[in-house]
N, C-alpha and C positions, 0 to 999 in steps of 0.2 A: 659133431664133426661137420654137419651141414651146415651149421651153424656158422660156424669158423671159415671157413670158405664162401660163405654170403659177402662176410664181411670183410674180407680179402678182395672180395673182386670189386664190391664198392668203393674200398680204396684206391685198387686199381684202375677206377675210374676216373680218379681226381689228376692223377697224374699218366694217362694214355692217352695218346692222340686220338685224335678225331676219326671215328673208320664210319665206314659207309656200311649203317643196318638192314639197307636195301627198302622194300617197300613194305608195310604194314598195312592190312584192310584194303578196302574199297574203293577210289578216286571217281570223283563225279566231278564233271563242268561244272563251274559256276553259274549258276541259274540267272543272276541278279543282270539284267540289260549294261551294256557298256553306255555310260551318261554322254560320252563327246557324240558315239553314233545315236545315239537318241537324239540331242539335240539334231541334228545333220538331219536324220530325218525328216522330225519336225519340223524346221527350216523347209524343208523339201514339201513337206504338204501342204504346208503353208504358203507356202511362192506358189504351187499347181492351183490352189484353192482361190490365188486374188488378197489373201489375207493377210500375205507380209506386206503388198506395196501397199494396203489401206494401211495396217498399224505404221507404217515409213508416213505417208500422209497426214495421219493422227501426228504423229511425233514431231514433225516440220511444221505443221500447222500451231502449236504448241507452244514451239519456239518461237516461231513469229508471235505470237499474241504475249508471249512472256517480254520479248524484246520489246514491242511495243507500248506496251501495260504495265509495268515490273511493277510489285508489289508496292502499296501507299507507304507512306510514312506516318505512322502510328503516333496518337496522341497531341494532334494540334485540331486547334479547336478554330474556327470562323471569328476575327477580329471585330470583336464589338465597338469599342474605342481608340482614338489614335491614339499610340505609345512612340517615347524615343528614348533610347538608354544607350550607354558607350560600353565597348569592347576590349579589350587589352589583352595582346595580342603577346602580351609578354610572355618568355619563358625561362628555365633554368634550364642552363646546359646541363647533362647527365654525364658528358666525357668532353672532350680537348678534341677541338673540333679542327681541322686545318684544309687548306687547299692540295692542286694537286701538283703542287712541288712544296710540299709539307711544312711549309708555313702556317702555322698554329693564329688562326684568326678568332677562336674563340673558346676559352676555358673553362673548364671545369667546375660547375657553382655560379657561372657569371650569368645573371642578366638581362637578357637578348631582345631588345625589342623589333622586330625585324622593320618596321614603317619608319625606322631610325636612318634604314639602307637603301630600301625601297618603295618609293607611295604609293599607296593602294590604288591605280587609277580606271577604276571598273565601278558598275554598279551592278548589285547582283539585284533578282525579283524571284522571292521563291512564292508559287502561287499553286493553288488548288484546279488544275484544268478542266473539272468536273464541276466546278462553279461558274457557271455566263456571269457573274458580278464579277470574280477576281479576274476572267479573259478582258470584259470592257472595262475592267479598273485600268490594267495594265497598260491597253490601248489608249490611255486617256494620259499615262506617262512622260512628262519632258527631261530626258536624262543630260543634267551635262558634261556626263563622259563620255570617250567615243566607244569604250568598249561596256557591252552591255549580255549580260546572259541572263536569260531566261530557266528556272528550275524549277521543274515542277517537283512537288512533292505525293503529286497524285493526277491519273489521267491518261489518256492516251497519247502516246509523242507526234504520233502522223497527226493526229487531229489538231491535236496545239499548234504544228506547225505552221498548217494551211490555215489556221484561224489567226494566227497572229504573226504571221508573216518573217517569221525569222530561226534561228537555228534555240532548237530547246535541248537544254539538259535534264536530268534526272538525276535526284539524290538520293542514289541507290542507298539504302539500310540504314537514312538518315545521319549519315554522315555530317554534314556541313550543318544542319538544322540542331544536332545535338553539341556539334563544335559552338556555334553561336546561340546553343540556351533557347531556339526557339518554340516558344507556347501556343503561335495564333500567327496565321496567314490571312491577307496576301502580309509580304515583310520585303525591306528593302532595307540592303546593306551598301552604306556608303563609305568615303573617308571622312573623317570627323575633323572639324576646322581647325583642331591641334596639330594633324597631322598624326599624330601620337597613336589614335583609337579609331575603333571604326563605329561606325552610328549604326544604330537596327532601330529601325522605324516599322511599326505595324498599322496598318489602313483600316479602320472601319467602314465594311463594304453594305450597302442601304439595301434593306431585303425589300424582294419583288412583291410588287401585291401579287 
């Protein structure tokens, strides 16, 4: 019989609302530190200590030497001999290209040579600024473009700047050096007298006794 009313009232569980069993056992705080006020503190002993503005210091210092230094560009080697090879700058459209009153300028599979539209009229110098040969190669340059940029692929940008007197870039993650296949610095990208391609030329720079 006890039986049978066990099992009666476990049914009646499945379909009975929800009632309030009141409390069972023991209730303790939770022991474990609240993380936001810990931090807060932390913070807090840290600023009385002197030891957040050093770590803010450390960190800004960082960044400045990050900005000024960013990482080299991995796997180019110091130009043993002069080299000169052409570029082609060509590509295939991937969609239906148009302007902005949807005029379709360029299709789908076609094409493209962009120096077809507009000439390349820059010369570019990617150089190592950690090298005194590629800073005096450089200096020793007659460009006959009027527009002229300097890249480093490695070095300090403040320094390059004051050393060669003009505005430097940086090819951050090797961007431009992997778009142009380059193997060996210093290199210098021109227009190619087709118009067509552009030239990469590499210097062979004379080691110092």
């Amino acid at each position: 019989m006890k039986r049978a009313c066990l099992i009666v009232l476990l049914c009646g569980l499945g379909t009975a609302r929800a009632a309030d069993l009141g409390t069972w056992g023991d209730l303790y705080p939770i022991a474990e530190p609240d993380l936001v006020g810990t931090i807060k503190q932390r913070l807090g002993d840290m600023e009385k200590s002197g030891e957040l503005a050093q770590k803010q210091d450390e960190f800004t210092q960082r960044v400045i030497e990050n900005s000024l230094r960013p990482a080299p560009v991995r796997g180019l080697a110091i130009a043993r001999e002069n080299t000169t090879r052409l570029y082609d700058p060509t590509f295939i459209v991937s969609q239906d290209i148009s302007d902005h009153q949807g005029t379709v300028f360029a299709k789908k599979g076609q094409r493209v040579n962009p120096l077809d539209s507009v000439p390349f009229m820059q010369t570019l110098y990617f150089i190592d600024a950690d090298d005194p040969r590629q800073l005096a190669w450089f200096k020793s340059q007659k460009s006959t473009t009027l527009s002229v940029k300097v890249i480093l692929v490695s070095g300090d940008i403040a320094r390059a700047t004051k050393a060669l007197g003009t505005r430097i870039y940086f090819d951050q993650d090797g961007v431009l050096t992997k778009k142009f296949s380059l193997t060996a610095v210093p290199a210098r990208v021109i227009a190619a007298p087709d118009g067509l391609h552009l030239q990469i030329d590499t210097f062979a720079v004379e080691e110092q006794p």
